[in-house]
Z-matrix of the N, CA and C atoms (Angstrom, degrees):
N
C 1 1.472
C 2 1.525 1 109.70
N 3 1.737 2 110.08 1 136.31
C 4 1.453 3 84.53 2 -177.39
C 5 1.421 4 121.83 3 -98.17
N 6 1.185 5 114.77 4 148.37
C 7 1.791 6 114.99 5 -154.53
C 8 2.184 7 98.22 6 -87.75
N 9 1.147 8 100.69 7 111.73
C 10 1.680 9 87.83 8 -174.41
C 11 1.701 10 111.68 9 -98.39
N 12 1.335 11 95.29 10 -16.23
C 13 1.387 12 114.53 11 -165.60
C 14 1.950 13 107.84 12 -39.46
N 15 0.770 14 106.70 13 122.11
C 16 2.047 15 102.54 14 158.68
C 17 1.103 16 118.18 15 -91.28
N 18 1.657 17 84.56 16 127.22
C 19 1.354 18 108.72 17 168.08
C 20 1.253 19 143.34 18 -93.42
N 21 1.336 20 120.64 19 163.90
C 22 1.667 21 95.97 20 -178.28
C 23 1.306 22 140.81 21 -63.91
N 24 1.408 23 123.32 22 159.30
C 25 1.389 24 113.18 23 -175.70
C 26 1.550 25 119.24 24 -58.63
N 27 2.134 26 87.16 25 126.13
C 28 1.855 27 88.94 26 174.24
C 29 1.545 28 104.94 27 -152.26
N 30 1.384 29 123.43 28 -167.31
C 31 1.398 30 118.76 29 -164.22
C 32 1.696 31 94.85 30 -92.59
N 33 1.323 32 125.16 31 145.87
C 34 1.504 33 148.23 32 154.45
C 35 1.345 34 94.90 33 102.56
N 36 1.403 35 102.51 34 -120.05
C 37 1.515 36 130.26 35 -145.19
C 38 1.664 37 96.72 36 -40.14
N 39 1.712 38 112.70 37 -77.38
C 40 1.128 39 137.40 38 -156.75
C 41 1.629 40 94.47 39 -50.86
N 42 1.072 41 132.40 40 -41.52
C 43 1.403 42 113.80 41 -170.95
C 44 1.694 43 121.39 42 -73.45
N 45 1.530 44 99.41 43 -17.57
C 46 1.454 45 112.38 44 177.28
C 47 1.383 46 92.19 45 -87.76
N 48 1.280 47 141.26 46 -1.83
C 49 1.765 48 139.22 47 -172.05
C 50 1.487 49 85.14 48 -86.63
N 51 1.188 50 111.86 49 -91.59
C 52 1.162 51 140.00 50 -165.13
C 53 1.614 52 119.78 51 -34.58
N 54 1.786 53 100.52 52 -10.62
C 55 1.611 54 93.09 53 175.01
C 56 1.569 55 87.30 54 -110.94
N 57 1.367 56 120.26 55 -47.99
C 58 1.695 57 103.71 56 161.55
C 59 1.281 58 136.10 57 -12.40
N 60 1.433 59 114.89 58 -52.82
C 61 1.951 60 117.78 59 -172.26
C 62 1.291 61 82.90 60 -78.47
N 63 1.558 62 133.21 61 -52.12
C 64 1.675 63 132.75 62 -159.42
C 65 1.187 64 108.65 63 -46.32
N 66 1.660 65 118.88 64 -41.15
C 67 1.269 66 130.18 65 -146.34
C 68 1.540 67 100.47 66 -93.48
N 69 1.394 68 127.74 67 -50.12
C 70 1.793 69 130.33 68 149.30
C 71 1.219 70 108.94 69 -51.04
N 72 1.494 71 140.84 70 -17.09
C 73 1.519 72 121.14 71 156.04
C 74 1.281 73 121.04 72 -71.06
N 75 1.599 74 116.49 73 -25.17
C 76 1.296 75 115.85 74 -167.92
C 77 2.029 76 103.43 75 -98.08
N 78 1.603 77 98.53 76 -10.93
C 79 1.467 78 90.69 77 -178.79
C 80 1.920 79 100.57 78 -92.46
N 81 1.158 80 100.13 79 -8.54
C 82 1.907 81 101.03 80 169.19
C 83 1.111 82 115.03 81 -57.78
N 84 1.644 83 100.13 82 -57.04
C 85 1.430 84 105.47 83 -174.41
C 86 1.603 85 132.84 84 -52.83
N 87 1.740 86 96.40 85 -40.17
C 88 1.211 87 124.13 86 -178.02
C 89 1.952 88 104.99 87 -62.68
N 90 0.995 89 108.74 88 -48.31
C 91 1.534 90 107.20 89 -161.83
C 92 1.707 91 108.69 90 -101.75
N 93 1.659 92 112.59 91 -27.97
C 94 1.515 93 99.81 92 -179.57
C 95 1.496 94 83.93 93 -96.75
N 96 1.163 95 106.78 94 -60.36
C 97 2.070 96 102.06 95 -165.49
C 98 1.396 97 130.39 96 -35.81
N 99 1.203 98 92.88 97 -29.99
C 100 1.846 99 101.53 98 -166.51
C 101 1.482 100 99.73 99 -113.34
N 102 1.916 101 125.68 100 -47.48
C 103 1.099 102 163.43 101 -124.82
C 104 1.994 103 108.07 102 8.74
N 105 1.568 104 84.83 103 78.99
C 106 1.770 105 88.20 104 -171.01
C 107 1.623 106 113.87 105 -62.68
N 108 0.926 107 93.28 106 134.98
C 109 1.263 108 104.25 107 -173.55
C 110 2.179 109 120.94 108 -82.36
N 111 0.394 110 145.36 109 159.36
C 112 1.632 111 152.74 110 136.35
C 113 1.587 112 123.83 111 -19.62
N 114 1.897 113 111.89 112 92.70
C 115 1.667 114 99.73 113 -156.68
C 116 1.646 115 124.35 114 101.45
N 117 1.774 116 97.21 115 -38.54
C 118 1.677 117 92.35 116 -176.41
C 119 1.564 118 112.34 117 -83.76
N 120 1.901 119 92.55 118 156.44
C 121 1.339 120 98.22 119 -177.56
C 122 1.607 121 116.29 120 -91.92
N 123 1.131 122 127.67 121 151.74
C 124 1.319 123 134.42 122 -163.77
C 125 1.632 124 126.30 123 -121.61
N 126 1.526 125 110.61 124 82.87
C 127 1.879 126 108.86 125 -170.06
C 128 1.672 127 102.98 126 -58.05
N 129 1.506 128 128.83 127 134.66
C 130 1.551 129 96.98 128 147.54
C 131 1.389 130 86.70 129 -125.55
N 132 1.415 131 109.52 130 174.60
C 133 1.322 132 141.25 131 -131.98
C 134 1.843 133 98.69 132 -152.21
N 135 1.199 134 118.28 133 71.74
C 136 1.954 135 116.68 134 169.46
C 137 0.776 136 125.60 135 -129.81
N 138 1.332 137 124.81 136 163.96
C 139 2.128 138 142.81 137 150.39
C 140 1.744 139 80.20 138 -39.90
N 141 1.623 140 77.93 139 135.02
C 142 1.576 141 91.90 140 148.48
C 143 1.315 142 101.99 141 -75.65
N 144 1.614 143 138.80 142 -14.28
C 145 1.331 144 114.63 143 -162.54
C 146 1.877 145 111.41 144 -88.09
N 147 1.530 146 99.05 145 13.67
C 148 1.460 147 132.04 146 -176.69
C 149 1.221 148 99.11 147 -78.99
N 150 1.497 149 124.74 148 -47.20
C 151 1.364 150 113.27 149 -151.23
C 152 1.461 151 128.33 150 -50.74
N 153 0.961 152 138.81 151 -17.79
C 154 1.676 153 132.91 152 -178.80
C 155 1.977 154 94.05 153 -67.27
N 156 1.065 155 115.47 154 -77.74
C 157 1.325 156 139.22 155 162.30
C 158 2.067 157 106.41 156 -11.19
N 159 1.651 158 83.76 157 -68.06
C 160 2.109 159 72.84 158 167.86
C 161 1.206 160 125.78 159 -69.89
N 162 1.379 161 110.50 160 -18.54
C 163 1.746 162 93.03 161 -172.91
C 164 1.399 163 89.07 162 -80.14
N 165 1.314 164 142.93 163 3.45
C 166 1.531 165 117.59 164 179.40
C 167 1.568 166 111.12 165 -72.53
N 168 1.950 167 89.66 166 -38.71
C 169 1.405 168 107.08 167 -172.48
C 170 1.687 169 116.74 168 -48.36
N 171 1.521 170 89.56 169 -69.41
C 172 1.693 171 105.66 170 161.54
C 173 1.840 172 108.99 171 -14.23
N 174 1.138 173 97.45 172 -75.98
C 175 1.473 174 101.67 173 -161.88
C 176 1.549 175 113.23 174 -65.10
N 177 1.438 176 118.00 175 -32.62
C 178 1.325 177 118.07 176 151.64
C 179 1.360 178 140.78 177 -36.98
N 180 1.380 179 87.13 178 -38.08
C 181 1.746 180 89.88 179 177.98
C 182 1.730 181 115.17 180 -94.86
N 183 1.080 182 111.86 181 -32.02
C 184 1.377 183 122.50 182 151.17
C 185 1.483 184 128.99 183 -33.03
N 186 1.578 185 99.64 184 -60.31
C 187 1.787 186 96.45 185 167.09
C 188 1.289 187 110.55 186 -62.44
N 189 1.674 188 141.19 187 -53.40
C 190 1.290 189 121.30 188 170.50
C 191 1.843 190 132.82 189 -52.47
N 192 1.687 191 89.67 190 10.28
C 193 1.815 192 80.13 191 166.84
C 194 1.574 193 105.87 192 108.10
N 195 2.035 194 123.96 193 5.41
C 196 1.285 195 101.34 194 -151.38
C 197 2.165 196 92.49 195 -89.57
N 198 1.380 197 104.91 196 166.56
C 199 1.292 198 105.24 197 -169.50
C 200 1.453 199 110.94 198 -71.91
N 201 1.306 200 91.76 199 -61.41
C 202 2.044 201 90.90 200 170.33
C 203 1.398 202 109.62 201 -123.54
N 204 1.279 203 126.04 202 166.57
C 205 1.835 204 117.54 203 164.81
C 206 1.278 205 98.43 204 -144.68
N 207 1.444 206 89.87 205 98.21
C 208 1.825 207 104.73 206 164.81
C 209 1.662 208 117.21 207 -73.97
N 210 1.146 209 109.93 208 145.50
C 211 1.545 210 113.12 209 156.19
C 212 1.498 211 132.36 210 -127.61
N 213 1.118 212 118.92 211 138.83
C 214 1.812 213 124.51 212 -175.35
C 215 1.572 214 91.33 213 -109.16
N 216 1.447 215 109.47 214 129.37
C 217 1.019 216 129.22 215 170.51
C 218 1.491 217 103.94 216 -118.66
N 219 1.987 218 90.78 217 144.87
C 220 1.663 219 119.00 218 -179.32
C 221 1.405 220 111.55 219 -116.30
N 222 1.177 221 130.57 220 139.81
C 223 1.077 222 108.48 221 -159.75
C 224 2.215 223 87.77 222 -140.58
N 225 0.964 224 122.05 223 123.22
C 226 1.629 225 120.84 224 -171.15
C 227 1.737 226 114.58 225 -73.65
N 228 1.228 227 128.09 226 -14.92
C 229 1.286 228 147.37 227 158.22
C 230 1.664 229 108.54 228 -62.78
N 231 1.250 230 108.52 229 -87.16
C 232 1.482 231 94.38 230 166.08
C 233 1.188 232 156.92 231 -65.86
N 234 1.377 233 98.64 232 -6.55
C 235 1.634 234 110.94 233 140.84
C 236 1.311 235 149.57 234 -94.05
N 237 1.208 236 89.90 235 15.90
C 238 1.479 237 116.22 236 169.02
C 239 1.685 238 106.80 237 -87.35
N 240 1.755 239 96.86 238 -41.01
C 241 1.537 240 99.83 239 -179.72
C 242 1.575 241 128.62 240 -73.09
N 243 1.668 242 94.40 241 -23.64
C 244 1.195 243 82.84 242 174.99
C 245 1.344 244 126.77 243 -125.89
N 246 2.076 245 106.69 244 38.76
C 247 1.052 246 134.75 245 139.02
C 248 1.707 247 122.71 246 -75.11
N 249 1.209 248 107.64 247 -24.73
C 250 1.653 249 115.38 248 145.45
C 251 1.023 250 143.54 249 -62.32
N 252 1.330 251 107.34 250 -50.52
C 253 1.651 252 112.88 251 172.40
C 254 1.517 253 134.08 252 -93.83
N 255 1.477 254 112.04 253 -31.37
C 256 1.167 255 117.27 254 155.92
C 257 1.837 256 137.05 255 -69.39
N 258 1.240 257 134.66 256 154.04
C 259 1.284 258 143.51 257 -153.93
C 260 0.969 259 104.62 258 -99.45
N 261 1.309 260 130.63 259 118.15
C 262 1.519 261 117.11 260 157.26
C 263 1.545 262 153.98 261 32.59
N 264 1.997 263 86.03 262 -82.63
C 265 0.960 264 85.62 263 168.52
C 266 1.407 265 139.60 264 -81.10
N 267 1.661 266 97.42 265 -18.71
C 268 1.749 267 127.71 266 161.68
C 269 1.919 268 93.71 267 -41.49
N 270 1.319 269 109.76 268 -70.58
C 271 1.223 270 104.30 269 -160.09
C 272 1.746 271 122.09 270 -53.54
N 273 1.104 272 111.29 271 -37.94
C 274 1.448 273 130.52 272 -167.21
C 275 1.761 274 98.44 273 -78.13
N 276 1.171 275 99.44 274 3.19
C 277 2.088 276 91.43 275 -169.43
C 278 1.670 277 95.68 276 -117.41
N 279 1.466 278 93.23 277 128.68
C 280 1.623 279 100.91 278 170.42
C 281 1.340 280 113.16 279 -126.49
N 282 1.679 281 98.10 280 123.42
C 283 1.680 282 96.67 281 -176.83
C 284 1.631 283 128.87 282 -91.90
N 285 1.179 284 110.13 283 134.67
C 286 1.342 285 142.98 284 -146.89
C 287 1.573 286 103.05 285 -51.74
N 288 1.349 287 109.15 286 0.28
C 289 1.918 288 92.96 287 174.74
C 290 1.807 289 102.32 288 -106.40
N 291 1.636 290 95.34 289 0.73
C 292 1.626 291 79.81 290 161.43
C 293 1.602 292 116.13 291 -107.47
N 294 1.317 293 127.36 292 0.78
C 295 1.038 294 122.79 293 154.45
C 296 1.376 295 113.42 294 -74.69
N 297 1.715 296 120.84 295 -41.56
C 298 1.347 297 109.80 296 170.12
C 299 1.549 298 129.02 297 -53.33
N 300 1.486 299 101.01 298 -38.60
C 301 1.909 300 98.66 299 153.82
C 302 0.859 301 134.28 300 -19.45
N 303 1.716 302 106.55 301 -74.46
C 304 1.480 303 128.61 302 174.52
C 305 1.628 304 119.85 303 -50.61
N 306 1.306 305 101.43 304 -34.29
C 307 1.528 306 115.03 305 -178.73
C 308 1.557 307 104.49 306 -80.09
N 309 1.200 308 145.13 307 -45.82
C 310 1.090 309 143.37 308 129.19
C 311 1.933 310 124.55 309 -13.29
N 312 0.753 311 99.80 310 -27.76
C 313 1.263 312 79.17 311 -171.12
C 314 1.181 313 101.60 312 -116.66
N 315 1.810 314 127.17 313 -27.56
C 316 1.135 315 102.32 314 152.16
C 317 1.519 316 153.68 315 -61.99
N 318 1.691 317 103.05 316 -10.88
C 319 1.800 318 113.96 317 150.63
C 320 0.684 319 112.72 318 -59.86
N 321 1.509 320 143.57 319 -55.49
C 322 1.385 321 134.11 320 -167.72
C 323 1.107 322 102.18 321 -77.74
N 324 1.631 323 156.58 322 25.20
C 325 1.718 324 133.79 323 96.61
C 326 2.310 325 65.30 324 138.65
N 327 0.838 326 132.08 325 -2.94
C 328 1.880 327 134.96 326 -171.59
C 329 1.819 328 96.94 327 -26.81
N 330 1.582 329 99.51 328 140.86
C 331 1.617 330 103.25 329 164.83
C 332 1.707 331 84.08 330 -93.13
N 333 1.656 332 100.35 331 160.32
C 334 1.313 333 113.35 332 169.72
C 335 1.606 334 108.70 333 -136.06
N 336 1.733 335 90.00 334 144.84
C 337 1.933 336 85.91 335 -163.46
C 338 1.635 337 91.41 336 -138.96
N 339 1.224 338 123.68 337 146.29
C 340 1.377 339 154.90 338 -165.72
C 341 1.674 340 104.94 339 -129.06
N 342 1.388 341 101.81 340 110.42
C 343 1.429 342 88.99 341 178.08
C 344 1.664 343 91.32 342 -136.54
N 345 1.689 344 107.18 343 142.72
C 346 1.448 345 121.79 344 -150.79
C 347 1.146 346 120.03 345 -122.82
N 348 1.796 347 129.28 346 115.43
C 349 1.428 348 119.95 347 -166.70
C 350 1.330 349 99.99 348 -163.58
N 351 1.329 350 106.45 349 35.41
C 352 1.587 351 100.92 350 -171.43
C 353 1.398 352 112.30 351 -94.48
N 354 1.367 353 140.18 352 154.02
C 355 1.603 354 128.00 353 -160.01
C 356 1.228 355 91.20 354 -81.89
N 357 1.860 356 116.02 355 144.31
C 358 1.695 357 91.49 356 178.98
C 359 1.448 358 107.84 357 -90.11
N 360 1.397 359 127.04 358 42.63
C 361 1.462 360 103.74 359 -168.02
C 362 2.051 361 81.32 360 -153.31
N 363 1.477 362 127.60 361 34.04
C 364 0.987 363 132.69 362 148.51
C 365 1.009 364 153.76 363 -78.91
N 366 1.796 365 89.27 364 -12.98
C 367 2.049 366 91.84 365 153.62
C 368 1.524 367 115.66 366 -122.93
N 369 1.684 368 92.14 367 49.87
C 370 1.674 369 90.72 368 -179.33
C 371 1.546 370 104.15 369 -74.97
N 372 1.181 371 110.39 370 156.30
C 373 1.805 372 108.75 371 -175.95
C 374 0.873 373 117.11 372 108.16
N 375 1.608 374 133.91 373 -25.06
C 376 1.249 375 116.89 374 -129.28
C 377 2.044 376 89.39 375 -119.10
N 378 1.382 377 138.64 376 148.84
C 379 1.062 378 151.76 377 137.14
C 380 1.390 379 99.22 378 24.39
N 381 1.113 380 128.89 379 77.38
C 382 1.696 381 108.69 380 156.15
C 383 1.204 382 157.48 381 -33.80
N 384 1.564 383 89.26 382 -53.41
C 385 1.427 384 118.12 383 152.55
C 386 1.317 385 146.10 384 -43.74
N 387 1.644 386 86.86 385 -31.86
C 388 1.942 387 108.99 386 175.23
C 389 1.570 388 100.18 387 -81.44
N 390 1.662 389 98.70 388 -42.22
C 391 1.898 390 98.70 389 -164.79
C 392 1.516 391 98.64 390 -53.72
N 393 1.872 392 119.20 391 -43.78
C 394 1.309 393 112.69 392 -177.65
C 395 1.053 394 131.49 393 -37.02
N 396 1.182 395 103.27 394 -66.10
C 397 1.606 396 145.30 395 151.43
C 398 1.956 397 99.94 396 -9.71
N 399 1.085 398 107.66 397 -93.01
C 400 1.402 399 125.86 398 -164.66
C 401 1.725 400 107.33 399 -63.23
N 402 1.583 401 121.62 400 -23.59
C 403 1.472 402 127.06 401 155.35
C 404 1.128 403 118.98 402 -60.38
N 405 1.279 404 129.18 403 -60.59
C 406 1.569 405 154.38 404 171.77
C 407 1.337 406 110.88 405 -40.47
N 408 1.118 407 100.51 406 -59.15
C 409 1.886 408 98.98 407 165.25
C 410 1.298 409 130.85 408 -72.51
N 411 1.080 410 110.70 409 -50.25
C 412 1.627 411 119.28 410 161.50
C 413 1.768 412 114.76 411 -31.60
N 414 1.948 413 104.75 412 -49.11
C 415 1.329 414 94.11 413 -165.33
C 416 1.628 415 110.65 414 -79.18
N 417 1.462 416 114.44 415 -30.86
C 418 1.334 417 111.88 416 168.84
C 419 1.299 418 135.47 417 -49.15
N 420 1.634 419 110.29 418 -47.04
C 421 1.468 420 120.13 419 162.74
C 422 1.298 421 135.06 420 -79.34
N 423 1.786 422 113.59 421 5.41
C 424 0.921 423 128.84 422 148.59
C 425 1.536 424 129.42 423 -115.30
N 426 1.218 425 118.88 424 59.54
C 427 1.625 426 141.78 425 -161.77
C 428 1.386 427 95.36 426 -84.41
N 429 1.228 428 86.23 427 -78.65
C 430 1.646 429 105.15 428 -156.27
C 431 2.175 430 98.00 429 -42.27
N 432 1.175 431 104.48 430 -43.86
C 433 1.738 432 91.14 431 -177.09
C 434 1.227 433 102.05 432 -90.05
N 435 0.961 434 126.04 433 -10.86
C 436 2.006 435 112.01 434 170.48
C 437 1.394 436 129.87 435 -70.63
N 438 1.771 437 82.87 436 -15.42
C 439 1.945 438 105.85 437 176.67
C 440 1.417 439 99.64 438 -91.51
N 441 1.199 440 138.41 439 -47.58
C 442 1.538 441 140.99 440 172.10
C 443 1.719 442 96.24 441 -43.28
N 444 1.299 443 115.68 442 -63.85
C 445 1.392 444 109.38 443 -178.44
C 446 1.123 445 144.81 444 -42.67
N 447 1.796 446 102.24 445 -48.03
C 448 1.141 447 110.91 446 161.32
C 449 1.876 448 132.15 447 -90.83
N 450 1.353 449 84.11 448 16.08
C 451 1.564 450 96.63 449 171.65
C 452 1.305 451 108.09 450 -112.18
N 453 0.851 452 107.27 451 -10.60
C 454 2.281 453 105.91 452 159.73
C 455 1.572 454 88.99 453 88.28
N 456 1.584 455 130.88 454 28.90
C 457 1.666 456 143.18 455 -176.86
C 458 1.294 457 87.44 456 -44.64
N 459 1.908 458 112.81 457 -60.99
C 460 1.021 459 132.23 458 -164.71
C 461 1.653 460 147.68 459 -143.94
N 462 0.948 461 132.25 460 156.93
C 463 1.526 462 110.36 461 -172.29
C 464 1.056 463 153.26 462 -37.60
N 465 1.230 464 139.64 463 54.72
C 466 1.856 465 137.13 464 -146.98
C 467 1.823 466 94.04 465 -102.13
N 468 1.286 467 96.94 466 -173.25
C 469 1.129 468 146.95 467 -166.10
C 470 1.624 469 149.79 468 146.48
N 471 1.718 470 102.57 469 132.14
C 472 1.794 471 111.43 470 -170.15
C 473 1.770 472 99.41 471 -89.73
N 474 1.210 473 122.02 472 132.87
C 475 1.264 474 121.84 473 140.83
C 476 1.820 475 128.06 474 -129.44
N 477 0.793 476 89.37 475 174.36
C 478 1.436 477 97.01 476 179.86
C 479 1.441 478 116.29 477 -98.02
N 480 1.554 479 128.34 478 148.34
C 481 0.760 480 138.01 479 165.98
C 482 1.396 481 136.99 480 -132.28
N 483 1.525 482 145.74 481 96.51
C 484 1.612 483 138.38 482 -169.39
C 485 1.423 484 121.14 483 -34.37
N 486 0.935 485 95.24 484 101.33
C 487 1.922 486 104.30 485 169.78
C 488 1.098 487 122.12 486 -112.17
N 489 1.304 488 139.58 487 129.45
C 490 1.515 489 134.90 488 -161.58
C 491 1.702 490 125.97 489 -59.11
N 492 1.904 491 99.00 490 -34.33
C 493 1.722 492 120.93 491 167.13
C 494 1.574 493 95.74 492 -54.27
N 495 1.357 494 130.46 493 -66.63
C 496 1.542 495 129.04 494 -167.96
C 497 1.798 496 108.80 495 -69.23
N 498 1.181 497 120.09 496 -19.00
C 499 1.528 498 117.43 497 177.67
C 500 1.071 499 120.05 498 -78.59
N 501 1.570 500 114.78 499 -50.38
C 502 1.515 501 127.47 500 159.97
C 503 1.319 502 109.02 501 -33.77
N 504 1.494 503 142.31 502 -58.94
C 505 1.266 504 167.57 503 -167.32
C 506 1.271 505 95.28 504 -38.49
N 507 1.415 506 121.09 505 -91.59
C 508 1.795 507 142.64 506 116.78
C 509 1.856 508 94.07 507 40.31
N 510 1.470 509 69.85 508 -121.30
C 511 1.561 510 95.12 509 176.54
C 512 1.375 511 153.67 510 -119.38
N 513 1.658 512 102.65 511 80.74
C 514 1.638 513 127.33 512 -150.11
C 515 1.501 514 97.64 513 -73.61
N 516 1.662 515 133.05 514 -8.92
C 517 1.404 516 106.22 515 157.88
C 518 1.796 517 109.43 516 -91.52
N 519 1.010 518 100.83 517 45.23
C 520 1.628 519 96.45 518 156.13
C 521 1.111 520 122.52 519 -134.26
N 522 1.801 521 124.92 520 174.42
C 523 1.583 522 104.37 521 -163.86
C 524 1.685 523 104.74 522 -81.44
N 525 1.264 524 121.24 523 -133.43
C 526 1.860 525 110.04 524 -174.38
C 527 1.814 526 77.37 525 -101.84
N 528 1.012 527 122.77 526 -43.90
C 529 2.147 528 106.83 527 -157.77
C 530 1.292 529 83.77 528 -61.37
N 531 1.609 530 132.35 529 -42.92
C 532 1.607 531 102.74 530 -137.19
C 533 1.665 532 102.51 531 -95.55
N 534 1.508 533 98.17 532 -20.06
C 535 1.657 534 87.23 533 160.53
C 536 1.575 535 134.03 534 -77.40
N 537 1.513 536 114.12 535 -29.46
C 538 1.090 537 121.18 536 155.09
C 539 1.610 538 126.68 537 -54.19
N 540 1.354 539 127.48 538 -34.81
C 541 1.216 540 135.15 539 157.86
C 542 1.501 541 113.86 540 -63.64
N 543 1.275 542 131.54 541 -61.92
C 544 1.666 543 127.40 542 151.23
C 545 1.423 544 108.29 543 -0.96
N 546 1.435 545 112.57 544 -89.41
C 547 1.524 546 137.36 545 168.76
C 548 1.272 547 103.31 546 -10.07
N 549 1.266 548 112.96 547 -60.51
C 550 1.297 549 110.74 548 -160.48
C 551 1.861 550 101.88 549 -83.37
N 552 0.421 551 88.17 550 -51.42
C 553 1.761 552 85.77 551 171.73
C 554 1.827 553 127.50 552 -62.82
N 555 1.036 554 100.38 553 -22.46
C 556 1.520 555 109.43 554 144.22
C 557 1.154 556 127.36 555 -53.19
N 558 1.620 557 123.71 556 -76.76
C 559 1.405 558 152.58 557 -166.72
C 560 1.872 559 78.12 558 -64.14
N 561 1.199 560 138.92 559 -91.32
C 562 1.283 561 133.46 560 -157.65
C 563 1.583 562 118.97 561 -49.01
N 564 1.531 563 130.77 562 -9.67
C 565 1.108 564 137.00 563 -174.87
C 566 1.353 565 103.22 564 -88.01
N 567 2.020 566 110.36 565 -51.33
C 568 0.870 567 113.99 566 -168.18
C 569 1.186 568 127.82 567 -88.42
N 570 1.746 569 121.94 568 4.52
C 571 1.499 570 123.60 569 148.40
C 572 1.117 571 114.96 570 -117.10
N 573 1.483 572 108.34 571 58.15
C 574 1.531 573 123.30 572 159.05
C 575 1.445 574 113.99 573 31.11
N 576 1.888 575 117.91 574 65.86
C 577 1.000 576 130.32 575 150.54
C 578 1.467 577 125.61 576 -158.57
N 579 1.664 578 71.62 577 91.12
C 580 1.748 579 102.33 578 -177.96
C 581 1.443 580 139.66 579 -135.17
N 582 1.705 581 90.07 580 8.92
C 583 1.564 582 126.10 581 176.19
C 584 1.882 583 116.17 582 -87.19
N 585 0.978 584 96.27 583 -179.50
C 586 1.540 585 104.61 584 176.62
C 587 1.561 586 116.13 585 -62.77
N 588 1.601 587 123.49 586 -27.79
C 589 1.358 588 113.42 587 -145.73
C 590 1.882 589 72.89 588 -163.50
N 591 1.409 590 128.49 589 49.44
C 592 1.487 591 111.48 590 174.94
C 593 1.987 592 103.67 591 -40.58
N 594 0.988 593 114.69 592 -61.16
C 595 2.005 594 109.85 593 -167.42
C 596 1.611 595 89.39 594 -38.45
N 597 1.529 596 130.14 595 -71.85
C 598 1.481 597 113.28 596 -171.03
C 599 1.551 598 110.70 597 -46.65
N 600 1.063 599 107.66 598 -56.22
C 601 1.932 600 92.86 599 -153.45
C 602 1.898 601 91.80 600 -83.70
N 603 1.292 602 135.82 601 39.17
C 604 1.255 603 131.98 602 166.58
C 605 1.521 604 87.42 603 -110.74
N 606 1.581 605 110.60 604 -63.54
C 607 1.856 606 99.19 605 171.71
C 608 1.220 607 123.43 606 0.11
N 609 2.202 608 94.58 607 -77.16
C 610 1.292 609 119.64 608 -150.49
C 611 1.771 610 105.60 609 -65.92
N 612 1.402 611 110.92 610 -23.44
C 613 1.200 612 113.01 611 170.09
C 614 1.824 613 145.37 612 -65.34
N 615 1.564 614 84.71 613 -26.83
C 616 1.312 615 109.91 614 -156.83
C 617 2.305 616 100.22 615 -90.64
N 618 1.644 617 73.20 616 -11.41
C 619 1.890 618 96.09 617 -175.83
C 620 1.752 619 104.34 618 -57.79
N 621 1.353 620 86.74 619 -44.43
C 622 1.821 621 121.70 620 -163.22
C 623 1.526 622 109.72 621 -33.27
């Protein structure tokens, strides 16, 4: 049987394992999730506490040919801060060359990818009113691509990713690796890539 599970951090084999399954999670994503094409441009969208995990992504989509692969990083610390310090109306206003971004990149034909690991209970505390505030605006001035999105305009995709804030969450009688390792063995079971060749047997599935 083949054992896919990750294990904890140790010297040799397992650490070359453990970026192996990562690295067929991140080439799943890349080729069934998004299925980047040759030329196309590629938004992703993460936790910095993602980053080991995106650069796999990054480079995934790259070998299939993509033209550039940008990423916007969120980070729950500093938006906490500057759900503190900023006003309202500061928060709720989005200026127009990052919607023009977005608008940009959806002409140029862009897959867009969301990858998800944020603790959900990391901006507890914080101003409600502002979070409203700073949602509310966001979704208005970002209309026009949320309608592309949900009109299948163009290529997206959500995945998940193990982060130690969301594992803890999970499972707070464990230490931070072994719940963060958990995490990860969840999320990889449960989008069926935990085989030899996940891109083939997602194919063979998708035939069904």
């Amino acid at each position: 049987m083949f054992n896919w599970q990750i294990k904890k951090r140790s010297r040799g084999k397992s650490n070359g394992f453990k970026y192996t399954i990562k690295k067929k999670y991140a080439q799943l994503i890349a080729k069934v999730g998004l299925n980047v094409q040759e030329g196309q441009p590629v938004l992703v969208r993460a936790s910095t506490e993602t980053r080991e995990f995106v650069a796999k992504v990054v480079e995934a989509c790259y070998e299939l040919g993509a033209k550039r692969v940008s990423v916007e990083w969120r980070d729950q610390e500093l938006t906490k801060l500057n759900l503190k310090y900023q006003s309202e109306e500061s928060l709720s206003t989005v200026g127009q060359w990052y919607i023009d971004k977005y608008q940009d990149e959806l002409d140029e034909g862009a897959a867009f990818l969301s990858i998800i690991g944020d603790d959900p209970d990391g901006l507890a505390g914080v101003d409600s009113a502002k979070l409203k505030a700073s949602m509310v605006g966001r979704s208005k001035a970002m209309r026009n691509y949320m309608k592309s999105i949900m009109s299948d305009e163009c290529p997206w995709c959500v995945v998940s990713a193990s982060t130690v804030g969301w594992a803890k969450r999970l499972y707070p009688e464990l230490n931070d690796e072994e719940a963060y390792l958990k995490l990860w063995n969840q999320i990889l079971s449960a989008c069926r890539s935990t085989g030899d060749n996940p891109v083939a047997e997602w194919e063979e599935h998708i035939k069904v």
